[in-house]
Structure formats: C-alpha cells, structure tokens
C-alpha positions in Angstrom: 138.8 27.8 30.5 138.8 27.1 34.5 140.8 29.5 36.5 143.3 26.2 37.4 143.6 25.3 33.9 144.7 29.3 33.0 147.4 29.0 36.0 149.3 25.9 34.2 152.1 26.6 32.0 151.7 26.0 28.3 154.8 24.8 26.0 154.5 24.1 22.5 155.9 20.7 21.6 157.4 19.9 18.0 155.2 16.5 16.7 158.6 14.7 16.3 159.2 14.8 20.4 156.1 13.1 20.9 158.9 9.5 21.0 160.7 10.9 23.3 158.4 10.8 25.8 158.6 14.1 27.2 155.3 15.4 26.2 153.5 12.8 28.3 156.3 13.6 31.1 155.6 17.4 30.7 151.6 16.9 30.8 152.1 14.4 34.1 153.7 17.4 35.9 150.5 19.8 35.3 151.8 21.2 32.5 150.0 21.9 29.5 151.5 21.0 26.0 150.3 21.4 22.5 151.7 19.7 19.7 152.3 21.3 16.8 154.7 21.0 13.7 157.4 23.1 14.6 159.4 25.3 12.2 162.5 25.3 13.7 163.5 24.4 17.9 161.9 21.7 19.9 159.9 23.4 22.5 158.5 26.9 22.4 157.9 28.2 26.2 156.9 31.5 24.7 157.3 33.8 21.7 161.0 34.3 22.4 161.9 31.5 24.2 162.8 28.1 22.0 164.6 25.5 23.1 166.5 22.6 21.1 167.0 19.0 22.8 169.5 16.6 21.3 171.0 13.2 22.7 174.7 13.4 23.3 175.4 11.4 20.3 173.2 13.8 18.0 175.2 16.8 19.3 178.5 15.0 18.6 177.7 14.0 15.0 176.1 17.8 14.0 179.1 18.9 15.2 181.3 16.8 13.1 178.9 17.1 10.0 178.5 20.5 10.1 175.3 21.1 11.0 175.5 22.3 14.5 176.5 26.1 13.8 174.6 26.4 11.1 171.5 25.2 13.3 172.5 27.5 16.0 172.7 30.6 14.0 169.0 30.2 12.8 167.6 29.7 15.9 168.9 32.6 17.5 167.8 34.9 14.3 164.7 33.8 15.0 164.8 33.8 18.9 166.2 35.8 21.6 166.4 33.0 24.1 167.9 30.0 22.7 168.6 26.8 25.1 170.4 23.9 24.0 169.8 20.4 26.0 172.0 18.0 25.8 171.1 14.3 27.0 173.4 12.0 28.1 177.6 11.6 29.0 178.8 14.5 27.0 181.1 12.8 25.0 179.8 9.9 23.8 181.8 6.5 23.2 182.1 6.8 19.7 183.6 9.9 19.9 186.1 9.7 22.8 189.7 11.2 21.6 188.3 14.7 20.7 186.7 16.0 24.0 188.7 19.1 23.5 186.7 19.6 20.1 183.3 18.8 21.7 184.1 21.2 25.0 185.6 23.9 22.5 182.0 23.7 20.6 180.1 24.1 23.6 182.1 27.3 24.4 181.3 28.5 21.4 177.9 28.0 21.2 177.4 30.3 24.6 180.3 32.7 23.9 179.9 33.6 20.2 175.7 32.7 19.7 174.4 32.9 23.1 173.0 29.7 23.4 172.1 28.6 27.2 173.5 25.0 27.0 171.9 22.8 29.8 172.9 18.9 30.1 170.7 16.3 31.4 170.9 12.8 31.9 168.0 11.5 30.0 164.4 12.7 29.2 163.0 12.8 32.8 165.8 15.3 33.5 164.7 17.3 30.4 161.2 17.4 31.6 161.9 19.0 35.1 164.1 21.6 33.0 161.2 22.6 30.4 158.6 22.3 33.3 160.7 24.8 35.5 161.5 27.2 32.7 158.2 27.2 31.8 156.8 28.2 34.9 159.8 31.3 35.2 159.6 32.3 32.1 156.7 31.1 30.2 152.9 32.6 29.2 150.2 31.1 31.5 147.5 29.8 29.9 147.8 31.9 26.9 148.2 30.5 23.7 151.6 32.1 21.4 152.2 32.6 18.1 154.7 29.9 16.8 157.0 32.1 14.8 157.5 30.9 11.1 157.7 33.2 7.8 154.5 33.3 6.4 152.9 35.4 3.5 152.5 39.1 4.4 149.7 40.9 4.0 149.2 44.3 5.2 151.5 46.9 6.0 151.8 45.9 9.7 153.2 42.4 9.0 155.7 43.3 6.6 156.6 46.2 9.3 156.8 43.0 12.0 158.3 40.9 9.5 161.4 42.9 8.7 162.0 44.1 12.3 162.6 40.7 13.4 165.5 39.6 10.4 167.3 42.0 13.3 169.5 40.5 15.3 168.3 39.5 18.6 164.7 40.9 17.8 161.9 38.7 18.4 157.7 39.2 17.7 157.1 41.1 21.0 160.4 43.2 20.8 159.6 44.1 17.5 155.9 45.4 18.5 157.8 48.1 21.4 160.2 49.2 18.9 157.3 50.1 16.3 155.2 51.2 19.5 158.1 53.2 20.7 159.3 54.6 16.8 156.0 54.4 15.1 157.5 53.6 11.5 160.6 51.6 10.5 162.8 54.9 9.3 162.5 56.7 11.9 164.0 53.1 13.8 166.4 52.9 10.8 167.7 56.6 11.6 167.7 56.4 15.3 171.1 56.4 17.2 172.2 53.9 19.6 171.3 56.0 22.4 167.6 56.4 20.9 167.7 52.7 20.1 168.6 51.3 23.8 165.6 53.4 25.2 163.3 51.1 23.6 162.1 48.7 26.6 163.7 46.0 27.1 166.6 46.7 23.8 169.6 47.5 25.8 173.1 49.2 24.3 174.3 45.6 23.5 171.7 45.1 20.9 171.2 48.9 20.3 175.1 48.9 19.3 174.6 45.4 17.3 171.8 46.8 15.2 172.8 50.2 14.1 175.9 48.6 13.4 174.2 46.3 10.7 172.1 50.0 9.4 175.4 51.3 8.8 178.1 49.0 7.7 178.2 48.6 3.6 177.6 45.8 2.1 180.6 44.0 1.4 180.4 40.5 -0.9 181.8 38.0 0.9 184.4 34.8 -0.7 182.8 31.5 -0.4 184.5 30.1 2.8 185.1 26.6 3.6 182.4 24.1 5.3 181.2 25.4 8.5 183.2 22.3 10.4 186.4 23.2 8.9 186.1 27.0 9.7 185.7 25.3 13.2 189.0 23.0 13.2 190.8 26.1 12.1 189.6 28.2 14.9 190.5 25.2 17.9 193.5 23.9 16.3 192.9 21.3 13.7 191.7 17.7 14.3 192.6 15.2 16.7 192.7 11.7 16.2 
C-alpha cells in the first residue's frame, strides 16, 4: 500500500447504502470505503464508532412503529460511539401535528442512550459529515474488525466476547481492561475506583458496570410495546 493511500481514511459501508449514493460521494472526497454486509449500523469509522443514517420520514415511522428505541439500544450495546443522521426537514409532511413527539424522541435518544444525533439536508451533507468524522476520529489506512457475534473459540474470545455484553465496552476497551486485570474475576471483583483506572473507562462507566456485577437479578413483567412506554413518558398522543 502507497504511503498516500495509508493516509486516507477508511469507513466501512453497509451493501444496502450503496443506493444512496454516498459510497461514490465518500470515495470522490479521497476517502476509502469498503463495502461489506453490515450487522447492525450503517457506517463503521472504526471499532467503536457506528453510525446509523435514516431519511426524515424513516425516523418518523420507526418512531411511531416502535422500532426506533429498540434499534437504538442495540447499537450502543454494541458501540460506544453511536451517531444518528437524520436527512431531510425533521418533521416530515406526513407527520406534521406531533413535532412535540418527534423533538421529545430526539431528546431521548441523546439524554437516555447517548446517541450523537446530527441532521443533514440530503446525502451530500451526509458525506461531508462521515468524511470529517472519519478523518477525527477514524483508523488511517488500517483495516477494523466489523463487530458481530460469531462462534468462540479459544479462551481469549470468549474472555473478549463477554467483556463487551458490558455496557459501553467496545473490542478495544475490552482488550485494556483484560490488559489492565489480566482475567475476568479479578475485573468482576474490582471496585469502582479500581475499574475507572482502566484507560480510557472513567467513573461514569466504572459506576454503570459494577452496578450491573452487583445488582440481583430481578424478573421483570412484560411491559407494553416500546412506543407506548414512550407516549406515557411525553404525555400521550396528539392528534
């Protein structure tokens, strides 16, 4: 690989996006893009770094059938930087009369999951965005692992594997922790303050993690459909 080539940013592009015409965008801007079926996410920049693109519309109708939480609190089990773009007006003409339900969503999504929402007005907007972020925050030249579960093998994997069904732990967090700990129970026993010395961790997710070591298991009552748990939180539905 030329020394030019290993300076451009790489993002990993989902095979569906390939309509969208961003790849071709992305690739006309010097970046380099490799298309791959994605298992969850749009765009990978790198190994914890997804982002999710959706037209105004398709964000209004996941919200209203349920899916959009649901969506949400996959990715960022899987990642620890989750973006959301949205393309186009941000409430679309079909669904004009519950703004307050679409804003309230967005609110949510950055409050309660952490997702970085960013809106765009149409695909060549998205492309400066991924280009940017790519160049920021992304791997140069190096090729990532797309994160998906997979068959374990030896005792390493299973070691990664579990590490990262923790919240905000993604592949290369979870290699410092086992660098740092050197097995999972001596992780499993370590305070908060032991935790958040781990490179990079921090006493939020130190706090967040020992709190799902300790806390017993309680079974939860089926609850009602993700949407409706929503309308009772903002108020119930508008017309």
């Amino acid at each position: 690989m030329s020394e030019e080539k290993a300076r451009r940013p790489r993002i990993y592009a989902d095979v569906r996006e390939e309509k969208s015409g961003i790849p071709a965008l992305l690739e006309s801007m010097g970046v380099i893009v490799v298309r791959k079926q994605l298992p969850m996410g749009d765009y990978l920049i790198n190994e914890d770094t997804v982002v999710e693109r959706k037209s105004s519309w398709d964000y209004a109708k996941s919200l209203f059938d349920g899916r959009l939480f649901e969506q949400a609190s996959r990715l960022v089990d899987h990642y620890s930087n989750v973006y959301l773009v949205v393309e186009g007006p941000l409430v679309p003409r079909r669904y004009r009369g519950r703004e307050r339900q679409l804003y309230a969503s967005l609110a949510a999504l950055t409050a309660e999951y952490g997702v970085r929402v960013v809106h765009t007005s149409g695909a060549q907007e998205t492309a400066y965005f991924l280009e940017a972020l790519a160049r920021k925050v992304g791997i140069e030249g190096q090729r990532i692992v797309v994160h998906r579960k997979q068959r374990l093998g030896d005792v390493r994997e299973w070691q990664l594997y579990i590490l990262q069904s923790f919240p905000g732990i993604g592949p290369r967090m979870a290699e410092r922790i086992l660098e740092h700990f050197t097995t999972l129970e001596r992780f499993c026993t370590a305070s908060i303050a032991e935790l958040s010395r781990v490179d990079g961790l921090g006493e939020k997710r130190a706090t967040e993690i020992k709190r799902v070591l300790v806390t017993p298991y309680k079974r939860k009552a089926r609850r009602a459909a993700t949407l409706d748990a929503f309308y009772e939180e903002t108020g119930g539905r508008e017309a």
